[in-house]
MARDRENKE-562779 format. One line per 2 residues: number of its first residue (from 1); their letters; for each residue x, y, z of C-alpha. Coordinates in nm, 2 decimals. Example, Ala and Ser with C-alpha at 12.3 -4.5 7.8 and 13.67 -1.06 7.14 Angstrom:
2
1 = AS = 1.23 -0.45 0.78; 1.37 -0.11 0.71
This chain:
613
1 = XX = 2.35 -6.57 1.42; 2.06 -6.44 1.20
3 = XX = 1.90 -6.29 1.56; 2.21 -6.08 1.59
5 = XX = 2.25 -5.92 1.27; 1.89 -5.84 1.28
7 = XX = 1.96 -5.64 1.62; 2.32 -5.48 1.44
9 = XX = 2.07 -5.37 1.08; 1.84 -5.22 1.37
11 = XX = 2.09 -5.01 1.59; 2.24 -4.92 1.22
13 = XX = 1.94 -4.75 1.06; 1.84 -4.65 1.35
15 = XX = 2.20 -4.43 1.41; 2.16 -4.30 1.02
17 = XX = 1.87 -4.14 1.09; 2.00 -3.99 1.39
19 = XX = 2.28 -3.86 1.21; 2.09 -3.78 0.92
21 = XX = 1.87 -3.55 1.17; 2.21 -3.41 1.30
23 = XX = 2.28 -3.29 0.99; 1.97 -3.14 0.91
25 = XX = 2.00 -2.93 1.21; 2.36 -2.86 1.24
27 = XX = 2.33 -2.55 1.02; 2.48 -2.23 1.12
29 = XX = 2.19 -2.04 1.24; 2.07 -1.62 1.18
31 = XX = 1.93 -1.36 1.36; 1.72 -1.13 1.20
33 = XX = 1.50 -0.83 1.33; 1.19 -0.70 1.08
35 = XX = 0.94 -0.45 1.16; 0.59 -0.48 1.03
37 = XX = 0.62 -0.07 0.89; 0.90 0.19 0.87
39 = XX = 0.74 0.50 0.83; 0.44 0.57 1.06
41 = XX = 0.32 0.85 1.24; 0.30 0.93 1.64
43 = XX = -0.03 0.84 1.69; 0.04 0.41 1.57
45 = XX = 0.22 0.12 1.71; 0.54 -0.03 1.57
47 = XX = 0.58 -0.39 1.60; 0.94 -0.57 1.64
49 = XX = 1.01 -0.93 1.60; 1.30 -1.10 1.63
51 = XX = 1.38 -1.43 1.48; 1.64 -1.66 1.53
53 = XX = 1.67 -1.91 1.22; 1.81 -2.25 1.24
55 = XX = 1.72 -2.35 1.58; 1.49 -2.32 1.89
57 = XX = 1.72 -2.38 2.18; 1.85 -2.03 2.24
59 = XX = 1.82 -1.82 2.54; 1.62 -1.49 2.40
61 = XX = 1.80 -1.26 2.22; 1.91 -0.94 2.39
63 = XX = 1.63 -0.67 2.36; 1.79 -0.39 2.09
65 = XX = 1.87 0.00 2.22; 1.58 0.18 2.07
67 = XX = 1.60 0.59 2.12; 1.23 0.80 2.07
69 = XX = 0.99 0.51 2.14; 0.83 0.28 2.46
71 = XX = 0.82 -0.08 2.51; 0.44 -0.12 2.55
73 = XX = 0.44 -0.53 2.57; 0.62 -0.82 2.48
75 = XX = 0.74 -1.05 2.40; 0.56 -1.27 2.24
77 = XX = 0.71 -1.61 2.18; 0.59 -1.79 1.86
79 = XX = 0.79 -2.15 1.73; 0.76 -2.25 1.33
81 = XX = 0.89 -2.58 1.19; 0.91 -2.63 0.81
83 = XX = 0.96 -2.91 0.59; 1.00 -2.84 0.21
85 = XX = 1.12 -3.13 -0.04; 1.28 -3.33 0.27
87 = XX = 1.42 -3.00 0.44; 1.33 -2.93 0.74
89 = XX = 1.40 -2.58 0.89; 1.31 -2.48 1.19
91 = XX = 1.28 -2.09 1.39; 1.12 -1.91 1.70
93 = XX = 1.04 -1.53 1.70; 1.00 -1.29 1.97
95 = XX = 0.77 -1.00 1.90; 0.76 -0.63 2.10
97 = XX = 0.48 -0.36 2.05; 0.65 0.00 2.00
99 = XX = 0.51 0.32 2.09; 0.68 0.61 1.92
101 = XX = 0.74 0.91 2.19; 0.84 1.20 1.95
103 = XX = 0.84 1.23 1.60; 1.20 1.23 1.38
105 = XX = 1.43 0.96 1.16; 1.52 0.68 1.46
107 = XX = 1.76 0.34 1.48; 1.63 0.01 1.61
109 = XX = 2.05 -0.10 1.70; 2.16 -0.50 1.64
111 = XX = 2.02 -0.76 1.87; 2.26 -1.01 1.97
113 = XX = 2.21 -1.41 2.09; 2.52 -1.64 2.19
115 = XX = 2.48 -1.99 2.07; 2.74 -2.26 2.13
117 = XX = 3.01 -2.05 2.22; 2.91 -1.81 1.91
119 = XX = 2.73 -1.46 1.92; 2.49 -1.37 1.60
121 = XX = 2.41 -1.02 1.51; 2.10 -0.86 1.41
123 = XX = 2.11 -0.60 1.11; 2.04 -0.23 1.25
125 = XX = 1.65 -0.11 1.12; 1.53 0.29 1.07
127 = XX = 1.22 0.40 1.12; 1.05 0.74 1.03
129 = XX = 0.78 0.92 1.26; 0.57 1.18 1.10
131 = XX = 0.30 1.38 1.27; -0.02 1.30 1.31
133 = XX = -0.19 1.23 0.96; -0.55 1.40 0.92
135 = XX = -0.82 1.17 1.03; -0.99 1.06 0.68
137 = XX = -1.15 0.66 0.65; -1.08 0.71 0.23
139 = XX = -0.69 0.83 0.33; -0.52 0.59 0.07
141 = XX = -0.16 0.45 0.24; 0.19 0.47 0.09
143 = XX = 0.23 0.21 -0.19; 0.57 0.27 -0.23
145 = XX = 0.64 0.12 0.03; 0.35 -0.13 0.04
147 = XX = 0.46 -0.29 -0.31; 0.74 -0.25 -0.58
149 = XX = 0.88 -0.40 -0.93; 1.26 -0.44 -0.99
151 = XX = 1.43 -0.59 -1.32; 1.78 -0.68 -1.37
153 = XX = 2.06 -0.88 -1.54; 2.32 -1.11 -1.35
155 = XX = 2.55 -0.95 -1.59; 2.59 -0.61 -1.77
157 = XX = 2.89 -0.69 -1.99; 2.85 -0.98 -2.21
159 = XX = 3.01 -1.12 -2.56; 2.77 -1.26 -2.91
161 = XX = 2.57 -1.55 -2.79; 2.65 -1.54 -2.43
163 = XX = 2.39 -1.63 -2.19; 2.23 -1.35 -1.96
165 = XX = 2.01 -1.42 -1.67; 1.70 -1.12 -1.69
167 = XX = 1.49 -1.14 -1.39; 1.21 -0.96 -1.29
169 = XX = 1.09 -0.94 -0.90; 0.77 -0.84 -0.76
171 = XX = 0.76 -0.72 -0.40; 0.48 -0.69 -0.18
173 = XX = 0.47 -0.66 0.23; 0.39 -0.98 0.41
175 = XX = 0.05 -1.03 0.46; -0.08 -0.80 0.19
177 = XX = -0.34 -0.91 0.00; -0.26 -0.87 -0.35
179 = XX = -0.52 -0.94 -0.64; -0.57 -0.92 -1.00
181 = XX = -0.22 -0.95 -1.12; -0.13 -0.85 -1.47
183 = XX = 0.21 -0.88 -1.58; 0.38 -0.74 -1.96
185 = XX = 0.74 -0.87 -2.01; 0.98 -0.59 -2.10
187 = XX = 1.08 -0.60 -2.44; 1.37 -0.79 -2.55
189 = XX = 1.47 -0.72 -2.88; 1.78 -0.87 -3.07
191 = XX = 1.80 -1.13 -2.80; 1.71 -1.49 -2.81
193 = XX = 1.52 -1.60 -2.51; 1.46 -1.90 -2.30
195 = XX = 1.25 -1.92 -1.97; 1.39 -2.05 -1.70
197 = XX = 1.16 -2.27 -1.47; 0.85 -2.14 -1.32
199 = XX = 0.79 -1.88 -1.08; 0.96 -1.89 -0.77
201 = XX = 0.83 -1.74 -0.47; 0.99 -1.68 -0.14
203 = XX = 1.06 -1.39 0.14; 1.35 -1.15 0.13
205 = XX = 1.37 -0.84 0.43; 1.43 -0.50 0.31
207 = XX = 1.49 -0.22 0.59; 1.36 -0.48 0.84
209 = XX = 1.04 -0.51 0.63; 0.94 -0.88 0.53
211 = XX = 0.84 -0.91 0.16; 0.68 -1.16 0.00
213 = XX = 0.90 -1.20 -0.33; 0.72 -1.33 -0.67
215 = XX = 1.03 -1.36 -0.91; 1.03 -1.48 -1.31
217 = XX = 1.38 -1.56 -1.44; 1.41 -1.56 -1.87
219 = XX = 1.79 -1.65 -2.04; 1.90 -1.43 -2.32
221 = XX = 2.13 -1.49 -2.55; 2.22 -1.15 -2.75
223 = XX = 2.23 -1.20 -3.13; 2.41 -0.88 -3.23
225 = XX = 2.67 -0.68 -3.13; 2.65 -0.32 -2.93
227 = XX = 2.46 -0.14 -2.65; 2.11 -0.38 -2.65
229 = XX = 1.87 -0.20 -2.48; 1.58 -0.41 -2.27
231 = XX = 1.28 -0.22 -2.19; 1.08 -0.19 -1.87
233 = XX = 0.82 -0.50 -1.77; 0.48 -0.35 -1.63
235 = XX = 0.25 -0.46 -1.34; -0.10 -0.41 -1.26
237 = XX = -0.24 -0.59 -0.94; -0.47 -0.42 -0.71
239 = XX = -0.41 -0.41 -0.31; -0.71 -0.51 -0.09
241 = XX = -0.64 -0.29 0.23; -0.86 -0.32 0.53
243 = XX = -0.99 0.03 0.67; -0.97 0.17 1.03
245 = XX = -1.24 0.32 1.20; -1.14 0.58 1.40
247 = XX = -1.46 0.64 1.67; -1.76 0.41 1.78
249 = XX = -2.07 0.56 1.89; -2.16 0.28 2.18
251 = XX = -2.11 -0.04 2.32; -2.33 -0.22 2.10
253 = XX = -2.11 -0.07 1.76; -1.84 -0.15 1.95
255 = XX = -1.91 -0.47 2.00; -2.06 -0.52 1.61
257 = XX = -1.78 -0.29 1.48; -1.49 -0.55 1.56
259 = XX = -1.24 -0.65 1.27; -1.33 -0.99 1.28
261 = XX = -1.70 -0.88 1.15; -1.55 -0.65 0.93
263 = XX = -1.34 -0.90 0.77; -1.55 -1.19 0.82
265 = XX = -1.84 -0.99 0.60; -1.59 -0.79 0.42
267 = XX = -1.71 -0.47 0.52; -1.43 -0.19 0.58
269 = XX = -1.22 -0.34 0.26; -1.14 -0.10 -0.01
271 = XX = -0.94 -0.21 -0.34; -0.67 0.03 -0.43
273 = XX = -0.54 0.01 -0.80; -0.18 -0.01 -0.84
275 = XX = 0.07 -0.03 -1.14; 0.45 -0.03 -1.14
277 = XX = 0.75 -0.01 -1.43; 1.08 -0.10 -1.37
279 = XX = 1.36 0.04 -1.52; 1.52 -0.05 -1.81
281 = XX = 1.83 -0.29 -1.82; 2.11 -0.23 -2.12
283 = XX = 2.33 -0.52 -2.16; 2.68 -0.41 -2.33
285 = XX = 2.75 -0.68 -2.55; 3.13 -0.73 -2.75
287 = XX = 3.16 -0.92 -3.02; 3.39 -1.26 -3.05
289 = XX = 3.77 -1.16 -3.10; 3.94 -1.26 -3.42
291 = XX = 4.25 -1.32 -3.28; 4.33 -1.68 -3.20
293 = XX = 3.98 -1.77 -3.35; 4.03 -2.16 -3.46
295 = XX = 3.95 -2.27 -3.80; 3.69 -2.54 -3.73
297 = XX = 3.48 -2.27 -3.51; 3.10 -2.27 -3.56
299 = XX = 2.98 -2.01 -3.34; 2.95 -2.18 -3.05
301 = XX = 2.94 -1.96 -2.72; 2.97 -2.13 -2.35
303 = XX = 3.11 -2.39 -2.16; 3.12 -2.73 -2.34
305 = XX = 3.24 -3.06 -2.32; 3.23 -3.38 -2.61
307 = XX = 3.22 -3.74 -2.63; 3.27 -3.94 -2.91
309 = XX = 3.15 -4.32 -2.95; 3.08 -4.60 -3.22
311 = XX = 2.85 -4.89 -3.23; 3.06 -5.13 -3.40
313 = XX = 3.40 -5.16 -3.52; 3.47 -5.39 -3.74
315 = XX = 3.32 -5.38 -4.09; 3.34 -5.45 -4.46
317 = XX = 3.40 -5.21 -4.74; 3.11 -4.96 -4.77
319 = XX = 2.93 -5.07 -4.48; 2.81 -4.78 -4.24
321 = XX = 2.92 -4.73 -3.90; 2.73 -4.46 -3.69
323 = XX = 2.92 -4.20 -3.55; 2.78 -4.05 -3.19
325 = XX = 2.91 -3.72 -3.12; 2.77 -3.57 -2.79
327 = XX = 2.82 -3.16 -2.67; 2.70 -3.10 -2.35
329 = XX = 2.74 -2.78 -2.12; 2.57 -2.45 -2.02
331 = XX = 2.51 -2.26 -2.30; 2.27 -2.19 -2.58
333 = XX = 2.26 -2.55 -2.64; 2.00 -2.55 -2.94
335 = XX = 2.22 -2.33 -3.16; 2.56 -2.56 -3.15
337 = XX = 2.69 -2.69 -3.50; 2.84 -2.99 -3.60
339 = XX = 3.15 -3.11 -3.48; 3.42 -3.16 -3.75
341 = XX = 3.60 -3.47 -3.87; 3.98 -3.40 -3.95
343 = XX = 3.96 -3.58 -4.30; 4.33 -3.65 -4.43
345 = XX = 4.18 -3.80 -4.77; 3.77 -3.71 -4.85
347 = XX = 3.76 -4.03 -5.05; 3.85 -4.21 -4.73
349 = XX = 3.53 -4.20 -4.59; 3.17 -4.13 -4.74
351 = XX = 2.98 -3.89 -4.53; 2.59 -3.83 -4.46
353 = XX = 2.41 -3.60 -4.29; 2.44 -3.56 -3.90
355 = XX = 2.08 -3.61 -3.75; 2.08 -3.46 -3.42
357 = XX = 1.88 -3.44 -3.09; 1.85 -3.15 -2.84
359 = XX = 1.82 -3.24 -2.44; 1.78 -2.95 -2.21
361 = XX = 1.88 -3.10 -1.87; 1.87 -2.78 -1.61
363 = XX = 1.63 -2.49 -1.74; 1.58 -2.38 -1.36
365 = XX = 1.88 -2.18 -1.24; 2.05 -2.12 -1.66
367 = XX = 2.02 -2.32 -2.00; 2.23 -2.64 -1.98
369 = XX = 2.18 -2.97 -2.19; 2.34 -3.20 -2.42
371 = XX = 2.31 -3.21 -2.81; 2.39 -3.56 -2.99
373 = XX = 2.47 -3.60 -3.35; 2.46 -3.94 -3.51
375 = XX = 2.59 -3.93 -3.83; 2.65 -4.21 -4.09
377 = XX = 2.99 -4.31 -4.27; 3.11 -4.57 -4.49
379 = XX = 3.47 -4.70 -4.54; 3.56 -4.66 -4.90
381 = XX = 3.92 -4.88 -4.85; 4.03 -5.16 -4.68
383 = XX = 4.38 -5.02 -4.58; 4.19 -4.75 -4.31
385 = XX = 4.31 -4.80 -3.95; 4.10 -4.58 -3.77
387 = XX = 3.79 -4.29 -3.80; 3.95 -3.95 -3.76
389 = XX = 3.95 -3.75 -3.52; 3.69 -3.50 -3.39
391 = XX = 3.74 -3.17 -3.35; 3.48 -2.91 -3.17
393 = XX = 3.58 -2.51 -3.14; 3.44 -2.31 -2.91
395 = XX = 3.42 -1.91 -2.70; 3.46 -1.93 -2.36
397 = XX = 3.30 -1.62 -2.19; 3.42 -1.69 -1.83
399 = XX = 3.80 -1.67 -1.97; 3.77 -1.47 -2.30
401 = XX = 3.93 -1.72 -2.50; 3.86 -2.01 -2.76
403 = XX = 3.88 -2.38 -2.66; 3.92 -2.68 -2.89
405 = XX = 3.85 -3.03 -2.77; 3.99 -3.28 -3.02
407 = XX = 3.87 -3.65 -2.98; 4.17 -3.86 -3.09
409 = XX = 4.08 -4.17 -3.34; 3.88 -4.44 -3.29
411 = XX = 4.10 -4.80 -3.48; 3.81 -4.93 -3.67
413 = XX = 3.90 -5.25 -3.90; 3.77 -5.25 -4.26
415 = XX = 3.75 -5.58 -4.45; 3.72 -5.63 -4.83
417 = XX = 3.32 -5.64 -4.94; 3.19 -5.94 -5.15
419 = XX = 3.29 -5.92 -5.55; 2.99 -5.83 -5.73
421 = XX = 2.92 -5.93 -6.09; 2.99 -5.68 -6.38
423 = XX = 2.68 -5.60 -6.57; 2.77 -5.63 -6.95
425 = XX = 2.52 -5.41 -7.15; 2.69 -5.42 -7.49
427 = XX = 2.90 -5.64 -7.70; 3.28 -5.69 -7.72
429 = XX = 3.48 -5.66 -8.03; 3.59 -6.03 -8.03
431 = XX = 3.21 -6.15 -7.97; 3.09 -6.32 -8.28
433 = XX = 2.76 -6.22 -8.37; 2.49 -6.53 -8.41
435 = XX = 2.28 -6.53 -8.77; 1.99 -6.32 -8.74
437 = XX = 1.78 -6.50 -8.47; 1.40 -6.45 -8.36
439 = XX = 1.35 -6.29 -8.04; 1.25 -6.50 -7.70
441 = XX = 0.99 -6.40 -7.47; 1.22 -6.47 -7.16
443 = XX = 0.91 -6.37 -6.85; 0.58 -6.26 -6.89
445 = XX = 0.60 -6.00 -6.58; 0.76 -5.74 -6.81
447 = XX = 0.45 -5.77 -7.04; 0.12 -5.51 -7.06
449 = XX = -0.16 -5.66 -6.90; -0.37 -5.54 -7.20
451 = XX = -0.21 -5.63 -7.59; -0.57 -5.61 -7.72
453 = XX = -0.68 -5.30 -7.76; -1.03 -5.38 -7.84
455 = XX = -1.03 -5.48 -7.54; -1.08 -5.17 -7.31
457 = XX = -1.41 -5.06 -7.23; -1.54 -4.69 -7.15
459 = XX = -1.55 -4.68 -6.76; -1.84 -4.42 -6.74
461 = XX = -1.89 -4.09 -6.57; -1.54 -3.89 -6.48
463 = XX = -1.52 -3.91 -6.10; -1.37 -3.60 -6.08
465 = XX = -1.66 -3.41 -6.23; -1.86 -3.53 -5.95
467 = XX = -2.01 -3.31 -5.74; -1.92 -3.51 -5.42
469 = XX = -1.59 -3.57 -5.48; -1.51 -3.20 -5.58
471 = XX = -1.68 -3.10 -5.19; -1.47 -3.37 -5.05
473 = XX = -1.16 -3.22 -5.23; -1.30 -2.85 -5.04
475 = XX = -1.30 -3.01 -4.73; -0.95 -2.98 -4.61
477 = XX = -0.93 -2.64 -4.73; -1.24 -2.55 -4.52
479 = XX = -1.11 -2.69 -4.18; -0.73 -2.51 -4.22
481 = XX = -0.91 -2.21 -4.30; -1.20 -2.27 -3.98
483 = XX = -0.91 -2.38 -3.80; -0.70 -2.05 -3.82
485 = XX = -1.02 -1.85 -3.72; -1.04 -2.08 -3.41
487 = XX = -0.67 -2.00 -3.32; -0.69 -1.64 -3.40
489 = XX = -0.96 -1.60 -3.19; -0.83 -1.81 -2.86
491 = XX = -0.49 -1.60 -2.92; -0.69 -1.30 -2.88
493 = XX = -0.85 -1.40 -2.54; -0.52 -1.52 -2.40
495 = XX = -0.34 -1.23 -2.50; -0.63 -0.91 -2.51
497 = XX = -0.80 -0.92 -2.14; -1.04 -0.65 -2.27
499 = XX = -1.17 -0.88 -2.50; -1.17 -1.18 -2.35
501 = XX = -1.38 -1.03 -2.05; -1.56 -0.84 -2.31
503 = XX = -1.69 -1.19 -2.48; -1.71 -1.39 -2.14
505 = XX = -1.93 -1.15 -1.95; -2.25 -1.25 -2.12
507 = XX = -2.17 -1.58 -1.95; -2.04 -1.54 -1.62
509 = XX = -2.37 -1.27 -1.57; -2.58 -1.61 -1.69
511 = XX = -2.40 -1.84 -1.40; -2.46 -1.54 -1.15
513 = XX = -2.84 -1.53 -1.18; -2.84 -1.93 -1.16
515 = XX = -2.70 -1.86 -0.83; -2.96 -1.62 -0.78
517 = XX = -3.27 -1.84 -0.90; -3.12 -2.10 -0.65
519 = XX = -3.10 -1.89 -0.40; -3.49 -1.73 -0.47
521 = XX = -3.61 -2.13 -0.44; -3.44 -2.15 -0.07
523 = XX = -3.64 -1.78 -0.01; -3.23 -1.67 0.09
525 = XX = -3.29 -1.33 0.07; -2.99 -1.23 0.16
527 = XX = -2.76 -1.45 -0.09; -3.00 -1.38 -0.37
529 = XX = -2.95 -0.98 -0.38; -2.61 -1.07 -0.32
531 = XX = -2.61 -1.30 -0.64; -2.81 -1.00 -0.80
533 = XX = -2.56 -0.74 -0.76; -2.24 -0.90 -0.82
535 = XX = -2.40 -1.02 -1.16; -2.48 -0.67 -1.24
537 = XX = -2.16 -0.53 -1.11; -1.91 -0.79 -1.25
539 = XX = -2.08 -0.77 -1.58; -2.08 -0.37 -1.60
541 = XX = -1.71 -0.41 -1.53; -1.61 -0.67 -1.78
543 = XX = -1.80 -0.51 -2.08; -1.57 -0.13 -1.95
545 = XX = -1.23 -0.33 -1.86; -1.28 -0.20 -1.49
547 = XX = -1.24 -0.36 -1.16; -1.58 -0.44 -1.01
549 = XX = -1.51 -0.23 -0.71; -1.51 0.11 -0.96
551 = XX = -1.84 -0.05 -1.11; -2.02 0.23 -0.91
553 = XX = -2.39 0.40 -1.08; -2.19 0.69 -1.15
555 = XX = -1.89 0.58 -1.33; -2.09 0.32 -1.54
557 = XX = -2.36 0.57 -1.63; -2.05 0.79 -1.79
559 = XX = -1.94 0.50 -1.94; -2.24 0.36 -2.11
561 = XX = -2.37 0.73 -2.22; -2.06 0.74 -2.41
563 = XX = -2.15 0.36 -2.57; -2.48 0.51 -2.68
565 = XX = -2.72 0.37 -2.44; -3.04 0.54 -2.38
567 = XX = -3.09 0.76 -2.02; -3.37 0.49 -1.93
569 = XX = -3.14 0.22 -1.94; -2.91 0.42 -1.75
571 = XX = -3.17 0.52 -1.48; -3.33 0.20 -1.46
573 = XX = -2.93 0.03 -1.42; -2.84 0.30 -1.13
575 = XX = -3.20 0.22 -0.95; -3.13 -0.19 -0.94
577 = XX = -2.80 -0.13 -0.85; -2.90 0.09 -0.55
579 = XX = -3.20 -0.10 -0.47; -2.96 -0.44 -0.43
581 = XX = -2.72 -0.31 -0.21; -3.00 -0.18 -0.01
583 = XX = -3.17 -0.53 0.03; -2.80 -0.74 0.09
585 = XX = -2.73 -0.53 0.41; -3.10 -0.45 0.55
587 = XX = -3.36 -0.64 0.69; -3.63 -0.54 0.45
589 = XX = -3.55 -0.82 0.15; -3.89 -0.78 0.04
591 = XX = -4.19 -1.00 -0.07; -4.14 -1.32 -0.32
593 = XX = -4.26 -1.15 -0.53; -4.05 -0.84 -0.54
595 = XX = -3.79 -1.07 -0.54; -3.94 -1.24 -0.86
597 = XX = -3.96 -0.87 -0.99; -3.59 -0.82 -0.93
599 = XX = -3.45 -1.12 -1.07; -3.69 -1.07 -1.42
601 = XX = -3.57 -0.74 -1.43; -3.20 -0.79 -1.37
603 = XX = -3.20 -1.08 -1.69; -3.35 -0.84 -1.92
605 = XX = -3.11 -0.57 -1.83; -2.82 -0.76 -1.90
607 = XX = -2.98 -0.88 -2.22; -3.09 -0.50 -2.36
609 = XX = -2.73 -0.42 -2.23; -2.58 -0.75 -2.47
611 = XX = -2.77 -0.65 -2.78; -2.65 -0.27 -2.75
613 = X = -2.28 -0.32 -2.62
């Protein structure tokens, strides 16, 4: 018997997972058709791929009308399967190389696939051809439609206290290196805000273009009434772009001239400085109507829900029961009041204090959570049946209106307390006073421990006069005020990037030439002037605020005449800066002892440079 329902658990599980995997796969799947550029000129390639999403056993999807350019190859088949938190997704793309035959504004049409009986449509894509573009290595691209900044709000219409998704979304094209990235938030002003989760990151197509997405979501809640203006966020990154080279002079360039060398030794790179502002976002925001606005409200603004519970219910005459009252619901949750008890008699009952406790339970997609109030009361009568009810007003913003949840009572029984003894201080009329009688000593504890004052002796020196108690007393005020230094100052380097790489280049230059002695002990010539030059380079560019690829001899010369530095220095900074590029990419790297020379001559450079910046 225990044989067979061993074999029937098996078969079981073993048709769950099957089903789960069912499931997993029986979504509805897309076809979608991206383009790795839409504006280009008559002289490139265009490159189509379509994807179908979802699944992997389709026929190929139908190959798109395409007027002004030539199928050159394709396509070529590539299969992805993904599995993120338990999902598993799953997709197979077809790629085509393009060549444009004229110039003009053109229409890649839909792409179809059938798939169980049903036919999915791609979205149409439009491509620009210019004319040929001058032949230039230092041409910069188009970054407006390499990378962009957008801001928004889920809603532009909201009342008092309602909560408004901001988000702010930072494209970029697929593939693009992106580096450096400095972010301001736009300004929100007479809102209350919130962040919502961390960064999410995922791909969205825009005019059959694939973007990579970086997205930060913050909840507002708007504190006064009136057209609230949000100003634009700001974003500084810079774009590594790999150059073309348009002609090789023989085989053996050819051959040493491929982009795998290029990249692999990160020649033909060139960092191009971008910054983007969004627009601004103004949030119209109405105030709460008076009409139908319920006496117990508290300014409460969302979508709420109460419970109501006791831990006991049966108790004597002034004993305290413990009152739960829990709000929960998607709104401002932190902000939420009290809930009210409908008191027919206020000698009934005596109250204390609510103590509450704030749980945020979803900050990813919008603020929701549950606040809990405990509050104390005490029955003040035997005759009460029950604790009141509960009563908790509230603004709806979905519907416009006011909501009151009312908790009906909770029986409680009430007993009498124990009699407690009157405490007579004085004497009645009908109490005959005794004959004058000596007083009795009834307990010692009540007594001085000193009657004799002959007793008491002179306990020396005044500890507080002491000059080591007073610098213990000083202590205390000498670490709060040390300690507010320390905080200033590690606010400034999280906040001011100037300054921070300002303070930290003396440093990082420091780690650079360890590098750089390390590599002088291994004779590497090649590391070490590379080690040389990026110390000198980097630390030139953190002392201006400048990327390291603008840390050229002729901006920094500018730059530290106008700190004051004298024209030797200067000479002396432009002729080891030269002189080290030369040595990384030749074959001359000099004598040990030229390369002694170098590295003495680089440390006291940087340190003349850290006494006079």
């Amino acid at each position: 018997m225990v044989k067979y329902v061993r074999f029937f658990s098996l078969w079981f599980g073993i048709a769950i997972i099957f089903g789960c995997i069912q499931n997993t796969f029986a979504e509805d799947i897309s076809l979608t058709a991206t383009i790795d550029r839409n504006s280009l000129t008559i002289n490139d390639r265009l490159q189509l791929t379509l994807t179908i999403h979802g699944t992997q056993d389709t026929a190929p999807p139908s190959f798109p009308g395409i007027d002004g350019f030539t199928l050159l190859y394709g396509p070529k088949i590539s299969a992805q399967t993904n599995i993120i938190n338990g999902v598993v997704s799953v997709s197979k793309g077809y790629t085509y190389v393009l060549q444009p035959a004229a110039k003009g504004k053109f229409t890649i049409g839909p792409s179809t696939v059938e798939y169980k009986g049903k036919v999915y449509t791609s979205s149409p894509v439009t491509v620009e051809v210019a004319d040929t573009a001058p032949s230039s290595g230092s041409q910069a691209p188009d970054m407006s439609k390499l990378v962009f900044v957008e801001l928004s709000a889920d809603k532009n219409e909201a009342y008092i206290y309602e909560q408004v998704i901001l988000s702010f979304r930072f494209y970029f094209q697929k593939g693009l290196p992106v580096a450096d990235i400095d972010y301001v938030s736009p300004g929100t002003k007479n809102f209350m805000e919130e962040k919502l989760g961390d960064q999410r990151q995922y791909e969205e197509i825009r005019d059959g273009i694939v973007y990579n997405v970086l997205e930060l979501r913050t909840a507002l809640f708007p504190m006064v009434s009136g057209e609230l203006p949000i100003s634009p966020a700001r974003l500084k990154c810079n774009l590594i772009i790999q150059q073309r080279r348009d002609h090789r002079d023989s085989p053996v360039d050819s051959l040493f001239s491929d982009a795998f060398f290029d990249d692999f030794f990160g020649r033909g790179q060139k960092r191009y400085p971008v910054e983007r502002t969004t627009g601004p976002v103004t949030v119209k925001v109405r105030p709460l109507p008076e009409q139908g606005k319920p006496r117990e409200f508290n300014g409460a603004v969302g979508t709420f829900d109460m419970e109501v519970s006791v831990k006991t219910q049966h108790v004597k005459v002034g004993d305290p029961i413990t009152l739960s009252m829990s709000v929960y619901g998607e709104g401002n949750i932190q902000t939420i009041n009290e809930p009210l008890l409908a008191l027919n008699n206020e000698k009934d009952f005596k109250l204390y204090p609510a103590e509450s406790n704030t749980q945020i339970t979803n900050q990813e997609e919008l603020i929701r959570g549950r606040k809990v109030f405990s509050k104390v009361i005490e029955p003040q009568k035997t005759d009460l049946k029950a604790i009141p009810a509960v009563v908790f007003s509230f603004f709806d913003p979905r519907v416009g209106q006011y909501r009151t949840i009312t908790k009906e009572p909770i029986p409680i029984v009430v007993e009498a307390g124990e009699q407690e003894m009157p405490i007579q201080l004085t004497l009645s009329g009908n109490t005959i006073v005794p004959a004058k009688q000596q007083a009795q000593i009834l307990t010692q504890d009540i007594l001085p421990i000193m009657t004799n004052l002959s007793s008491l002796r002179n306990q020396g020196e005044r500890i507080y006069t002491s000059p080591f108690f007073i610098a213990c007393l000083s202590i205390p005020a000498v670490a709060v005020i040390a300690s507010f230094f320390v905080t200033r100052q590690k606010e400034r380097l999280q906040t001011d990037i100037g300054y921070a790489r300002d303070k930290r280049a003396h440093a990082i230059a420091k780690k650079r030439l360890a590098l750089a002695k390390s590599a002088l002990s291994q004779n590497a010539q090649k590391e070490f002037y590379s080690s040389l030059s990026k110390s000198m380079a980097d630390y030139l560019a953190d002392k201006f605020n400048i990327s390291a690829a603008s840390a050229t001899g002729d901006k920094v010369g500018i730059l530290l005449k106008q700190r004051g530095v004298g024209d030797d220095i200067i000479e002396e900074i432009y002729r080891c800066l030269t002189d080290f590029d030369y040595r990384r990419f030749s074959k001359d790297g000099g004598t040990k002892e030229e390369m002694d020379h170098s590295l003495t001559l680089a440390e006291q450079l940087i340190t003349r440079l850290e006494r006079q910046l």
